[in-house]
C-alpha positions in Angstrom: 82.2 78.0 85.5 83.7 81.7 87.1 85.9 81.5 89.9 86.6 84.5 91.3 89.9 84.9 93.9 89.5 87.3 96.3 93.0 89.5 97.1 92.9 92.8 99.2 90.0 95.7 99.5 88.6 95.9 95.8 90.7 93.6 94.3 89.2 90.7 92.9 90.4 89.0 90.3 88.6 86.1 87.9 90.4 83.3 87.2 89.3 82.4 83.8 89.9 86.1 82.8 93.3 88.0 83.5 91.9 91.2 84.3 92.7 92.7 87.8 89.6 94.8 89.2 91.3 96.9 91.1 90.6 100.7 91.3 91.0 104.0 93.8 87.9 105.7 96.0 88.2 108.8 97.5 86.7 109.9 101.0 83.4 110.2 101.3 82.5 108.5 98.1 79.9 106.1 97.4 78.9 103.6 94.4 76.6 101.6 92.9 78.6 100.8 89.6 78.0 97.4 87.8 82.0 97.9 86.8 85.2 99.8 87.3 88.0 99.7 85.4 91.6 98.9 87.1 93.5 102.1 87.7 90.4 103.8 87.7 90.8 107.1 90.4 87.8 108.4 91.6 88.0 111.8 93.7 86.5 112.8 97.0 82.5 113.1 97.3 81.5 111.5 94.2 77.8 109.6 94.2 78.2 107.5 91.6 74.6 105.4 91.1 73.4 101.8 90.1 74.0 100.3 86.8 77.5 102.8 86.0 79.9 101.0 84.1 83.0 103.1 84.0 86.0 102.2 81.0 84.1 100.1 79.0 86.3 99.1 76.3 85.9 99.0 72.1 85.8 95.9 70.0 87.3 95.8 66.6 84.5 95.1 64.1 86.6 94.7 61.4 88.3 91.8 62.5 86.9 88.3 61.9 86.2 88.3 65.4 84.7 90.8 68.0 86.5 89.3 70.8 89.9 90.7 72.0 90.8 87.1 73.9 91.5 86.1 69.5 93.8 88.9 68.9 94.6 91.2 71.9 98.4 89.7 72.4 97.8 90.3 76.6 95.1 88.2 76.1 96.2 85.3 73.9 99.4 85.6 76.4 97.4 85.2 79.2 99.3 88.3 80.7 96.8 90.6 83.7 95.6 93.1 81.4 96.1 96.7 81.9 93.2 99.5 81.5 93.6 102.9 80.5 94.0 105.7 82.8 90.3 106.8 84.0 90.4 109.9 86.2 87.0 111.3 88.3 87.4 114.3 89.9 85.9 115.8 93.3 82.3 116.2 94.2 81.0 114.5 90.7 77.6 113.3 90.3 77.1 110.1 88.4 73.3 109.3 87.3 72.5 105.7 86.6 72.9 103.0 84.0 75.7 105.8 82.8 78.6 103.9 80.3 82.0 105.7 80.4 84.6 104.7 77.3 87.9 104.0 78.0 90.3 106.7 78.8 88.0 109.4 79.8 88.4 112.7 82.3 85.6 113.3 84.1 86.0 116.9 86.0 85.7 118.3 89.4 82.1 118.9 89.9 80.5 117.6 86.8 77.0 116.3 86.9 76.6 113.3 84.3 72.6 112.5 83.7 71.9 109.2 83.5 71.5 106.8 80.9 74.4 109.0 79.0 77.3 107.7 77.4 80.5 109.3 77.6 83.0 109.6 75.0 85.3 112.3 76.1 86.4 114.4 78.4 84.2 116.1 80.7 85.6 119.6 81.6 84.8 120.7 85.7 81.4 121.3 87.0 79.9 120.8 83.5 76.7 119.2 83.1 76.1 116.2 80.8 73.5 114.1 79.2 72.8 112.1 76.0 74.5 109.4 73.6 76.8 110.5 73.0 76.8 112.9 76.2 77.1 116.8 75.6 77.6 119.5 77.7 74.0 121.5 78.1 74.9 124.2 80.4 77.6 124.7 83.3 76.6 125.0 87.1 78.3 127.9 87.5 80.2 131.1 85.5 83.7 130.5 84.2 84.8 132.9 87.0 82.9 130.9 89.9 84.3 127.4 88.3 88.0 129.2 88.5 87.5 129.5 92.3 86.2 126.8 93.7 89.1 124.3 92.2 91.4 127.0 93.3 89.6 126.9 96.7 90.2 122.3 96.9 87.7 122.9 99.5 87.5 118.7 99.4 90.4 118.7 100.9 89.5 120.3 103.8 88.8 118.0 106.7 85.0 116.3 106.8 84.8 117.8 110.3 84.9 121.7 109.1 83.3 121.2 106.0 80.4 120.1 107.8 80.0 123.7 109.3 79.4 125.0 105.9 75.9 125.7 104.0 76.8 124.1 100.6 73.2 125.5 99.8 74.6 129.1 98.6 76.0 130.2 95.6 79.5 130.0 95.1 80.9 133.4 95.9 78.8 133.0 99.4 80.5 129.7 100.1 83.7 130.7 99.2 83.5 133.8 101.9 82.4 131.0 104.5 85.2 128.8 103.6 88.0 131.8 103.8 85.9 132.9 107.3 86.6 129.1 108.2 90.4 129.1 107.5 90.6 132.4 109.6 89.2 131.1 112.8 91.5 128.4 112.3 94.3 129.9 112.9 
């Protein structure tokens, strides 16, 4: 039998297993993930959709045994155990039933297809797909890319962003978004 304790806002821990789910959202985000690693940090305006396991871990199959409760010490101590660092940029895009290994970067802007599994980093506002996943084409040039994580723009507050067309290509929307920041002060 599971028993699940219930601490703060998305913390939740299982009894009968150490392992502390908690994790950071940014603004504006949404999910549908089956799992999230502790200590994962997801950015502002991420859509991240059903069945998305983020820091799925490895199992040694050299090892008598596949489980790590036999031979992970934090385990066989009983000790909460600790996940490695999963960052998510702003503004990503997560398809579904996507599967994210253990300690990887997932950039500002990147677009992950679903059904991929990711096995290292994704650089910002690239576009992913497969097992494992590979970069098929960038949304936009080096130059444009440069620019808009210069810009932060998702930092801006919700209110003025909404008075942007995030329809246009980049060199249009960053001209609105400097117009913006002038009739602001």
């Amino acid at each position: 039998m599971t028993i699940w304790k219930f601490k703060k806002k998305n913390k939740i821990q299982n009894i009968n297993n150490p392992v502390q789910l908690n994790y950071t959202i940014g603004e504006y985000s949404y999910h549908a993930a089956d799992f999230i690693a502790p200590g994962t940090i997801i950015g502002k305006y991420c859509s991240i959709g059903a069945g998305v396991k983020i820091g799925a871990d490895y199992h040694a199959i050299n090892y008598i045994s596949t489980s790590p409760k036999l031979y992970q010490e934090d385990y066989k101590n009983g000790k909460i155990i600790q996940f490695p660092h999963i960052e998510i940029g702003n503004d990503v895009w997560i398809g579904w039933n996507v599967l994210i290994l253990k300690s990887c970067k997932i950039g500002t802007g990147a677009v992950i297809g679903a059904g991929a599994v990711v096995t290292h980093d994704v650089p910002p506002y690239a576009v992913v797909v497969g097992n494992p996943a590979r970069i098929i084409r960038y949304r936009y040039s080096e130059s444009d890319i440069e620019k808009l994580l210069k810009s932060e723009w998702w930092n801006y507050p919700h209110e003025d962003l909404l008075t942007l067309d995030f329809s246009v290509e980049p060199k249009e929307f960053l001209k609105q978004l400097k117009q913006m920041q002038k009739n602001k002060f």
